[in-house]
Each structure stands twice: as structure tokens, then as C-alpha cells.
PANUGU-262201 format. One record per residue (C-alpha): residue in one letter; x, y, z; chain. Coordinates in steps of 0.02 Angstrom, whole numbers, plus 50000, padded with zeros to 5 digits. Example, Ala and Ser with C-alpha at 12.3 -4.5 7.8 and 13.67 -1.06 7.14 Angstrom:
2
[site A,[50615,49775,50390],A]
[site S,[50684,49947,50357],A]
END
This chain:
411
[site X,[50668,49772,48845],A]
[site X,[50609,49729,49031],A]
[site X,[50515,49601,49089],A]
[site X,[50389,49634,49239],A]
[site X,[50332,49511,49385],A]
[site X,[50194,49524,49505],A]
[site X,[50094,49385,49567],A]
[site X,[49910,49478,49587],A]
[site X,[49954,49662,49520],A]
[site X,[49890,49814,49580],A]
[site X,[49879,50017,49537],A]
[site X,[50058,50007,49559],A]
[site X,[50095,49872,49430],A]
[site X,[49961,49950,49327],A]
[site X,[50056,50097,49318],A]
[site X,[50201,50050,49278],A]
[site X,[50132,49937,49142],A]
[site X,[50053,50075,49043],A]
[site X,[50229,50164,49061],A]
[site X,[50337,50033,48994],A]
[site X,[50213,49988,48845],A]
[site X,[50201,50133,48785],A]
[site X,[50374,50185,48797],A]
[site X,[50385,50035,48714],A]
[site X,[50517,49930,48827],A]
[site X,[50381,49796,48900],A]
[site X,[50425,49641,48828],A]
[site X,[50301,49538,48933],A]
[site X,[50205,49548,49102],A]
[site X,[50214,49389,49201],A]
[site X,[50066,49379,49354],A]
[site X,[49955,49236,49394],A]
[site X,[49807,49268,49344],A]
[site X,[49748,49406,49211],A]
[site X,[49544,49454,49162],A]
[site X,[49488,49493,49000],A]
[site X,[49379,49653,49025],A]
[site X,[49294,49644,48875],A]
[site X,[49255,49459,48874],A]
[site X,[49060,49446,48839],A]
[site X,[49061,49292,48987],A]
[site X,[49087,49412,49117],A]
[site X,[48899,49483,49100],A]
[site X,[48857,49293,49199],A]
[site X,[48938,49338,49359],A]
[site X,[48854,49420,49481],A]
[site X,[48909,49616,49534],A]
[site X,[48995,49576,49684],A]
[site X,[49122,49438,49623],A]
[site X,[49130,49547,49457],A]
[site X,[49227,49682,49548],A]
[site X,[49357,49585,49625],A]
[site X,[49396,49497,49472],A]
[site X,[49404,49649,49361],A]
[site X,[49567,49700,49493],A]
[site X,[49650,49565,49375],A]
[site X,[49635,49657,49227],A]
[site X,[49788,49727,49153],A]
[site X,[49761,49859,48995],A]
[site X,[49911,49778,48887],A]
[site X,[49942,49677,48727],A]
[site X,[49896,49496,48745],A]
[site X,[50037,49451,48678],A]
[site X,[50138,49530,48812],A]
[site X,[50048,49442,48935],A]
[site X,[50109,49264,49035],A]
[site X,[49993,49183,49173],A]
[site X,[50037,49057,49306],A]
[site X,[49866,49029,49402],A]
[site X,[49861,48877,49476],A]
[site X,[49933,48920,49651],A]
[site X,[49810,49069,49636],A]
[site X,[49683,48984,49613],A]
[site X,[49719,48860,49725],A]
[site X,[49726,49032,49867],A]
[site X,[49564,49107,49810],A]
[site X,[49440,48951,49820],A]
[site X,[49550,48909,49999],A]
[site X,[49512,49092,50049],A]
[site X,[49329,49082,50006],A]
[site X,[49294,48921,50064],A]
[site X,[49381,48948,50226],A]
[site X,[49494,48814,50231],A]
[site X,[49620,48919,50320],A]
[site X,[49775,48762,50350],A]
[site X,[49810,48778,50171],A]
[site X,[49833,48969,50177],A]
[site X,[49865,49030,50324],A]
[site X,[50036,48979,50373],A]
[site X,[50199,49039,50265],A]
[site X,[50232,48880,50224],A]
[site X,[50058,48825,50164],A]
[site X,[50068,48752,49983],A]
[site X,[49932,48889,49924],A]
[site X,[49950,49013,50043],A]
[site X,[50018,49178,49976],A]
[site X,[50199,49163,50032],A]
[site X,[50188,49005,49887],A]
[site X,[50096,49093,49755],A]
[site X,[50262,49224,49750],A]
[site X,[50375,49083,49758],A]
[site X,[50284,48996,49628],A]
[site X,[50279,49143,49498],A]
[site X,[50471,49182,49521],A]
[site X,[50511,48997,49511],A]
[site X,[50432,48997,49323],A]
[site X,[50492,49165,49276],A]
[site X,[50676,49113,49316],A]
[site X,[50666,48952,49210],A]
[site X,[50617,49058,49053],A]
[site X,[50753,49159,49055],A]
[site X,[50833,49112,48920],A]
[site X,[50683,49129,48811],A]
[site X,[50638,49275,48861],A]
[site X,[50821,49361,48790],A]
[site X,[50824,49263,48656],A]
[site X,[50626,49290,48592],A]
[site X,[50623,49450,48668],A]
[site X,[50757,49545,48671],A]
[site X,[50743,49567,48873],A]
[site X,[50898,49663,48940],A]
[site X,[50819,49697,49121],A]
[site X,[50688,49605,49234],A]
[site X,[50573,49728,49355],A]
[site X,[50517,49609,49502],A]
[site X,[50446,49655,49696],A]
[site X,[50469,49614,49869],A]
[site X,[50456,49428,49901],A]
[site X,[50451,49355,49709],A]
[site X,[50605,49417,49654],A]
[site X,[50762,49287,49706],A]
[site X,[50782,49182,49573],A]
[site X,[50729,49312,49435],A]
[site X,[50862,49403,49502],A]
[site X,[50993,49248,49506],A]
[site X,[50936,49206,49333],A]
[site X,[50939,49373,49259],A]
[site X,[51107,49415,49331],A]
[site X,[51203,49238,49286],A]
[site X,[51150,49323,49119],A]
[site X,[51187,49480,49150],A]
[site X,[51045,49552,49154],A]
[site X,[50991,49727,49257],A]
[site X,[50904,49678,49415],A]
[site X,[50757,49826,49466],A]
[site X,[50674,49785,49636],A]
[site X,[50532,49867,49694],A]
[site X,[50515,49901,49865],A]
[site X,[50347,49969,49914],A]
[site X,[50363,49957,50105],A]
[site X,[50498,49989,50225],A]
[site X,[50637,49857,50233],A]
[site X,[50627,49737,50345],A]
[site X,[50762,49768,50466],A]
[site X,[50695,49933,50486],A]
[site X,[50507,49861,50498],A]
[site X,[50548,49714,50612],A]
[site X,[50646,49825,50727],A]
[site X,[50518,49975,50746],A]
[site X,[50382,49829,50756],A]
[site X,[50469,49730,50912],A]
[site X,[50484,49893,50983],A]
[site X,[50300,49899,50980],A]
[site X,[50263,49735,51054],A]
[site X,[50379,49774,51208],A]
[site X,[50283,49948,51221],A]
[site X,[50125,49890,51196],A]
[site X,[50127,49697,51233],A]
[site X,[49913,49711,51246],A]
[site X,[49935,49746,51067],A]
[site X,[50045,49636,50985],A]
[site X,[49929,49508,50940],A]
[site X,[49885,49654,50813],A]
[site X,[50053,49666,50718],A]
[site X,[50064,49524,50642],A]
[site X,[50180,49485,50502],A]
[site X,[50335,49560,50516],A]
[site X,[50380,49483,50679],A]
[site X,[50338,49327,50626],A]
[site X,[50430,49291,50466],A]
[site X,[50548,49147,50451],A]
[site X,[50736,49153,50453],A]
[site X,[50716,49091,50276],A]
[site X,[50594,49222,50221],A]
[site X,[50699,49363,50298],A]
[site X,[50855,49293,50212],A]
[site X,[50767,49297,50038],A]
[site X,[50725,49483,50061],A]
[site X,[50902,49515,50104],A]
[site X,[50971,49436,49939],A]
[site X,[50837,49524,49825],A]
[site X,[50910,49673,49901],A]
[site X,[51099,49619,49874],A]
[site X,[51053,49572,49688],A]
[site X,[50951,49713,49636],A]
[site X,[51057,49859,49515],A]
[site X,[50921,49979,49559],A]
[site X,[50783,50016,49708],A]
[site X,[50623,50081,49665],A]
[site X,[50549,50186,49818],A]
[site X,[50370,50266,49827],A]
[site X,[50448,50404,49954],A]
[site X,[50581,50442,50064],A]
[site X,[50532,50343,50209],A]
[site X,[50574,50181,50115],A]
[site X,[50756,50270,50075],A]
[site X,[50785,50303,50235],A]
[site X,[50750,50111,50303],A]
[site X,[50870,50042,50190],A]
[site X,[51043,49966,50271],A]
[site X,[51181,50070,50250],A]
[site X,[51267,49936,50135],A]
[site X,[51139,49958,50011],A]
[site X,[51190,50143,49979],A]
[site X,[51282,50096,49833],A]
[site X,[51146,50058,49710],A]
[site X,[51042,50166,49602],A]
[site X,[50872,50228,49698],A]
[site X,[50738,50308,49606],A]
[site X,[50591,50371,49719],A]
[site X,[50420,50404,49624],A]
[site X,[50263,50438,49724],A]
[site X,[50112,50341,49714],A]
[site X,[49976,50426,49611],A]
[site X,[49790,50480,49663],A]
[site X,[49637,50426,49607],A]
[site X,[49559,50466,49437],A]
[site X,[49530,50656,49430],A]
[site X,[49345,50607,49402],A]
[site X,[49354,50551,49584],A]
[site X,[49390,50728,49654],A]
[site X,[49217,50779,49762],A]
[site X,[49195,50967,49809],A]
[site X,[49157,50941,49989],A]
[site X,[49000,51018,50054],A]
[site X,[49019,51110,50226],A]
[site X,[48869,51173,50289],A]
[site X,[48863,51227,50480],A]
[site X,[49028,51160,50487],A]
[site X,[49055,51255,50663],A]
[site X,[48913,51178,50746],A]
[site X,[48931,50995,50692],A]
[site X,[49050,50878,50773],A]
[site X,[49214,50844,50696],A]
[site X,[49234,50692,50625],A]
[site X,[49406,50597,50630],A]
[site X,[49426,50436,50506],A]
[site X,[49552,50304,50528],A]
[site X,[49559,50195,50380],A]
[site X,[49650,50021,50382],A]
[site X,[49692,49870,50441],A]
[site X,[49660,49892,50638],A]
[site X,[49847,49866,50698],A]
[site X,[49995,49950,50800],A]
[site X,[50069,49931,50663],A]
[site X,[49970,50102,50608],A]
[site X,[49961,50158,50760],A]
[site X,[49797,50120,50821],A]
[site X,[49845,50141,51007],A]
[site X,[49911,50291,50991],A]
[site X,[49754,50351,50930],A]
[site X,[49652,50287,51053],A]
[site X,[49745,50367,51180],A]
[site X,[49742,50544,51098],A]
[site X,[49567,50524,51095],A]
[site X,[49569,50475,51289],A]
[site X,[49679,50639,51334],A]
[site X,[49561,50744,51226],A]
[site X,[49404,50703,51327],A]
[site X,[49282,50808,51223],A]
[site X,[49117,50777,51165],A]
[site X,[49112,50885,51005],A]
[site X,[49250,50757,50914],A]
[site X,[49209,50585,50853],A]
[site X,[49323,50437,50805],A]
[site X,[49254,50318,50654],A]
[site X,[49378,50175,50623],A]
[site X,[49365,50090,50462],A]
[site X,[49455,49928,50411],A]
[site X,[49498,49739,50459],A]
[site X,[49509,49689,50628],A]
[site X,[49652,49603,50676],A]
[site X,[49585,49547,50833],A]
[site X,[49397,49532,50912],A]
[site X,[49294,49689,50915],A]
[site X,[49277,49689,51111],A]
[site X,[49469,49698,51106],A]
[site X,[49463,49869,51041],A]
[site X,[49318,49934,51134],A]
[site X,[49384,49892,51281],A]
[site X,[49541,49994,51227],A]
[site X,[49429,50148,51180],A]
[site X,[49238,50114,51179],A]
[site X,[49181,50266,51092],A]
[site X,[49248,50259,50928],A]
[site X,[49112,50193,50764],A]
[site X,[49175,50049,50707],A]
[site X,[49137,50012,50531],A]
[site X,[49190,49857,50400],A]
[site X,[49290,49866,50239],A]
[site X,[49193,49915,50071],A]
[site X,[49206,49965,49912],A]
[site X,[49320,50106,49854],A]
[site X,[49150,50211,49789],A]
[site X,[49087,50186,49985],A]
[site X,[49255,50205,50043],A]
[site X,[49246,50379,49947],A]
[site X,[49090,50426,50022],A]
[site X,[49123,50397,50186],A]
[site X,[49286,50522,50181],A]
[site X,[49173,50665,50117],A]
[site X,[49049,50629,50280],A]
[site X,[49217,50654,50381],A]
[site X,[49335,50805,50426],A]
[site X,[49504,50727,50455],A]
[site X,[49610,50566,50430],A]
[site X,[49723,50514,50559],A]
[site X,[49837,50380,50523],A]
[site X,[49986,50376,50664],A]
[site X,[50089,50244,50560],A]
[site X,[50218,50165,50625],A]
[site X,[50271,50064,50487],A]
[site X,[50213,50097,50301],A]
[site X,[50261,50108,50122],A]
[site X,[50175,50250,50052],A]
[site X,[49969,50209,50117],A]
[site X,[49871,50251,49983],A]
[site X,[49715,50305,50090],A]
[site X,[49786,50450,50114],A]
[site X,[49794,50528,49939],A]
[site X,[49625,50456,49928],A]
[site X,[49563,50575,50092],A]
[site X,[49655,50713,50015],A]
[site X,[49557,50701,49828],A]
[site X,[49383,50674,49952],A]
[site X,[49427,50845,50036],A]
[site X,[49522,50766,50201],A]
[site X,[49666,50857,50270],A]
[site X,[49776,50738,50366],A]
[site X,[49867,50701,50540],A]
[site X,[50007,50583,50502],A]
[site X,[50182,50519,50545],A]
[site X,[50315,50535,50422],A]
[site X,[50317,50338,50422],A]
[site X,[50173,50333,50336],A]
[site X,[50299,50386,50187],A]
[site X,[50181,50547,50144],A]
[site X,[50276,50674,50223],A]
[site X,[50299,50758,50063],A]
[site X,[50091,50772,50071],A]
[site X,[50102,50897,50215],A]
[site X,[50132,51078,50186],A]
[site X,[50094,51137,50367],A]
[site X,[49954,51197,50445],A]
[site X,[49891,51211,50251],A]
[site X,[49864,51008,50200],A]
[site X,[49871,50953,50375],A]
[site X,[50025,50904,50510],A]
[site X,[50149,50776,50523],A]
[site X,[50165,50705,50719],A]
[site X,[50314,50594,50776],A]
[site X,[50277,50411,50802],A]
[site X,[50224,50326,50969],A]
[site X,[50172,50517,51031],A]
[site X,[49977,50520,51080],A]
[site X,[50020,50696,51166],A]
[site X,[50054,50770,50982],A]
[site X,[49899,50702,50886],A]
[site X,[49793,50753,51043],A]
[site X,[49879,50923,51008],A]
[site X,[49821,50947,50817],A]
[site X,[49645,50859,50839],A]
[site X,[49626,51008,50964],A]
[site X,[49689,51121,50858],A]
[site X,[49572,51076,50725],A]
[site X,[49436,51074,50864],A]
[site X,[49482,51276,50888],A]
[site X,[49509,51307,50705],A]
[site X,[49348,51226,50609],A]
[site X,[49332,51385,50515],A]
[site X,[49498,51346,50411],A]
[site X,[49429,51171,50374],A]
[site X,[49345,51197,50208],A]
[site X,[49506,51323,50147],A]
[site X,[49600,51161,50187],A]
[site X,[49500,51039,50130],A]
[site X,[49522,51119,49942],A]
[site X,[49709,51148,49973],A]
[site X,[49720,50983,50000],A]
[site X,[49627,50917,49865],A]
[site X,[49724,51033,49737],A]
[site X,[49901,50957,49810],A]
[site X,[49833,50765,49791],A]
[site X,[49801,50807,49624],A]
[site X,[49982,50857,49572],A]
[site X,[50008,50649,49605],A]
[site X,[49959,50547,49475],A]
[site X,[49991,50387,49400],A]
[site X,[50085,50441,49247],A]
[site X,[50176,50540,49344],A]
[site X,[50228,50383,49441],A]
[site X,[50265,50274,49277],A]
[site X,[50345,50424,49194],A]
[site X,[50462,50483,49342],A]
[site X,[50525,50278,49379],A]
[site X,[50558,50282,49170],A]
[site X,[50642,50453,49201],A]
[site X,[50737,50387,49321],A]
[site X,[50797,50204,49281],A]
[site X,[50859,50334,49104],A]
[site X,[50733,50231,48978],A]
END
């Protein structure tokens, strides 16, 4: 029986949830804060707050459900409120760095109840809230499964220092990664040491683990795609004489290679491409116009805009430098989108050449210029794309995810 902790859960979690219940091995899910889909109280709050808290729904047993919300709480009303001193440092007593402390600090202290109530033989934890899980589960011997969703961090703080020498204009962009504590760093290293086995959503992640860690059992399992139901037939009608429309979708960092971007776009010089950039800024808006001022800038949304938008739009570029496995861009695939992307996006497996879309190095504005031109020459094969590519996201789903991690941890 394993037990599985996340602080605020996600399609990830979600997945593997639904795999482990009804394999029957979950004992008990421990997060911080869990909604009730069905309760009739949820009719009183408005659409918009509605949405967000129905992310905190989880589609398992009560009974196999444990909450900690306080700290969560404690974030969210911070968050809203704007009262950034007690949330935006990684110390801050409810900023997000405490809510995964928190969780794993209660987790660990069950322990003992949880083998002796339940049966639990393994613990499934992530990134950041697993340390003393892990120390409790293995003074008890215990099996220790970490899941890693983004590169490690020697890897990640390496590639992003790199970036901030390169492009010092935009390192106020990175961000977190290059700013983590000693402590923090430390406490990723001994998840690592203590975990049995390594959950990775693709080979990227593999590949930016230290040599040392070669030794323990890694299972890679792909993220899934949306819902079938949210596979569009894309309509292309004068697709020749329109102009081709390139989407970047995320956070608006060097970290995903913003730059690089921008300065494909500057080599290309043509007037029948446009760039729309969707996502959080990371810095003021003028900052980025005045890197490239003729891109559309437009603010996060919901996932149903989100969707529509990648049907209005050709491509997606995303010229990662450092990812996990983004998630956008099985998203642009289902939507029709065949992709530019490095393989540190962790989607290389995505691209089947000149079919799906291309895979450029990192840090190489030269090469993306390349492809967008090529796709500027060859608009004709878009919409023979555009269905090849929604017919590969499909093969990904989210029971294939659950099912292949089960598969492979032999459960």
C-alpha cells in the first residue's frame, strides 16, 4: 500500500491517484487542501473563484483522503490580498516553500499510523516535500518513490547561470533556481539520496540527474494530453494568404527561452509572420518591447481560452532552456499546433521530423529563424501537419501515465 503527498495537486497527482486506487494500492492521499465537487455550497460562489477551487478536487474515497490547510490557506488569502512579505520570500511562514515543508512535516509524524492502520509499505512524495517522509519511511523501512517533474537542480542551476552571464539584460527573468538557499538545495539533494526509485516524465529529466544517482530504479512515463473531447479539427481556410501565426505560451522568462525567440524573429525580418506571446510577465511589459516591439502580448486565461487561442495560431515555439515535460505543448498539439522546440523542453519524443514539427538546440536563434522560415515556404504542409500532430498527442494520455509508472514501479 503507498501513501501519496502533494501539497496543492495537479493533473499529475490526479493521475496517478486514479491509478493507484483502482489498482487498489492507495492507502491515503495527503495534500492541503481537498474540494468536494459535489457539495451543494459550491452553487454560492461566484464562476470565477469556482474554477480555481474545483483544481482541488481529487476523484478518490474520502476515506483515503488527509488535509493539512492551514499554511494553504494562510498562502491563498496572502496571495489575494497582496500582502506579498508573508509569501514572497522562501522563508516566509506562508509562502509556498512553507506550505511543502509543512505537509511533509505532518506526513512524517504519522508514520507509524499509517503502517500500522494501513498497511503502507511505500510513500510516493515530490520535489521539495519529500525529506522527512523519506527519513521516516526509510528508518522503517519503507520504499522511498520521488517524483521529479523538472530537471534536477544541478543541471537547472548550472544551464540557468549560464544564462544570466549570456544574457545578463535578462536575468531578472529567471528567477528561482538561482536563487535558492544552500538549505533548500541541500534538501533536494537528500530527497534524491533517499529515494529507491525516480519517477521521470521524459528523458530530459534522466539525463540531468548526477551520475551518482545512476544506481536507483528510474521509471519515465510521459505526461498525458487533454481529454479527447478537447481535440478541435482546425479550420484552414486561405491558409497561404494569411500570416503565420507563431504562439509562445508561458511564463515570459530565459528560462524558456524568450530571448532566443525574440532574436529569431529579429533575423527573420518578414512581415507575413507574427509573434503572440502568452503568459506571466516576469518583468515590466516595456522590458520586453523594448527587446522585440512587435510581438502581441496577451495575459494568462483559462484553459477553454487558452484552447482557443492555439486553434487561431499556426505554430508553438517554445525554445526551453530548462523544463520538465511543459504541458502546453501536448495541449498545441491536440489544438492542431505543430511545434518548434528544444529537447529541454523534455518533448523530444513529440517530434517526428518535418511531420509533428522540429527540435532546435538551445541558446541557437539562427536554428528557430531557420524552421519559422521553413514553415514560411511550406504553409501548404501546415494543415497535413496540423492533423499528424494532433493524432500523435493523442497516443499520450493520462492512464497511460498512471498505468506505465504502476508498470514500472512492478505494482
Amino acid at each position: 500500500m503507498v501513501v501519496v503527498t502533494h501539497p496543492t495537486g495537479n493533473s499529475n497527482v490526479r493521475a496517478i491517484l486514479e491509478a493507484f486506487n483502482n489498482s487498489g494500492i492507495l492507502a491515503e492521499f495527503n495534500t492541503t487542501i481537498a474540494i468536494n465537487p459535489t457539495n451543494p455550497l459550491l452553487k454560492l460562489i461566484p464562476k470565477t473563484y469556482l474554477r480555481h477551487l474545483l483544481r482541488r478536487s481529487f476523484l478518490i474515497p474520502k476515506t483515503k483522503l488527509s488535509t493539512q490547510p492551514f499554511l494553504e490557506v494562510a498562502r491563498l488569502v496572502n496571495t489575494h490580498a497582496g500582502i506579498r512579505k508573508f509569501i514572497q520570500k522562501e522563508g516566509s511562514w506562508s509562502g509556498i516553500d512553507s506550505v511543502y515543508k509543512g505537509l511533509d512535516a505532518c506526513v512524517s509524524k504519522k508514520m507509524d499510523s499509517l503502517i500500522k492502520k494501513k498497511g503502507v509499505n511505500a510513500v510516493y512524495s515530490y520535489e521539495d516535500g519529500a525529506l522527512k517522509t523519506f527519513l521516516a519511511a526509510k528508518q522503517r523501512g519503507l520504499t522511498c518513490i520521488y517524483d521529479l517533474p523538472i530537471a534536477y537542480w544541478e543541471t537547472s542551476r548550472k544551464l540557468l547561470q549560464e544564462e544570466g552571464a549570456r544574457l545578463p539584460e535578462w536575468a531578472l527573468t529567471i528567477g528561482g533556481g538561482i536563487t535558492d538557499s544552500a538549505e533548500k538545495l541541500e534538501r533536494k539533494t537528500r530527497e534524491l539520496e533517499l529515494a529507491d526509485v525516480v519517477i521521470a516524465p521524459g528523458s530530459f529529466v534522466v539525463q540531468s540527474l548526477p551520475i551518482w544517482a545512476n544506481t536507483k530504479k528510474i521509471v519515465v512515463s510521459p505526461f498525458g494530453s487533454p481529454m479527447a473531447l478537447c481535440f478541435h479539427e482546425k479550420q484552414f481556410q486561405n491558409c497561404n494568404k494569411n500570416k503565420l501565426r507563431i504562439l509562445f505560451v508561458g511564463s515570459m522568462s530565459q528560462r524558456k527561452g524568450l530571448s532566443d525567440l525574440f532574436s529569431a524573429f529579429k533575423l527573420l525580418k518578414n512581415e507575413n509572420i507574427e509573434l503572440i506571446v502568452m503568459g506571466s510577465t516576469l518583468a515590466p511589459l516595456t522590458f520586453y518591447k523594448e527587446q522585440y516591439p512587435l510581438f502581441t502580448y496577451l495575459p494568462t486565461r483559462p484553459h477553454n481560452e487558452v484552447l482557443e487561442l492555439m486553434r487561431s495560431c499556426d505554430v508553438l515555439c517554445l525554445p526551453s532552456i530548462i523544463e520538465g515535460r511543459a504541458l502546453v505543448m501536448q495541449e498545441a498539439m491536440s489544438q492542431g499546433l505543430p511545434l518548434i522546440i528544444t529537447e529541454n523542453t523534455g518533448g523530444a519524443d513529440l517530434i517526428i521530423e518535418g511531420q509533428t514539427g522540429f527540435l532546435v538546440p538551445i541558446r541557437s536563434p539562427a536554428a528557430i529563424a531557420a524552421k519559422l522560415n521553413w514553415f514560411l515556404e511550406n504553409k501548404s504542409t501546415i494543415p497535413d501537419m496540423s492533423r499528424i500532430a494532433q493524432a500523435h498527442a493523442s497516443k499520450y494520455t493520462w492512464k497511460n501515465y498512471g498505468d506505465n509508472i504502476l508498470s514500472g514501479l512492478g505494482l
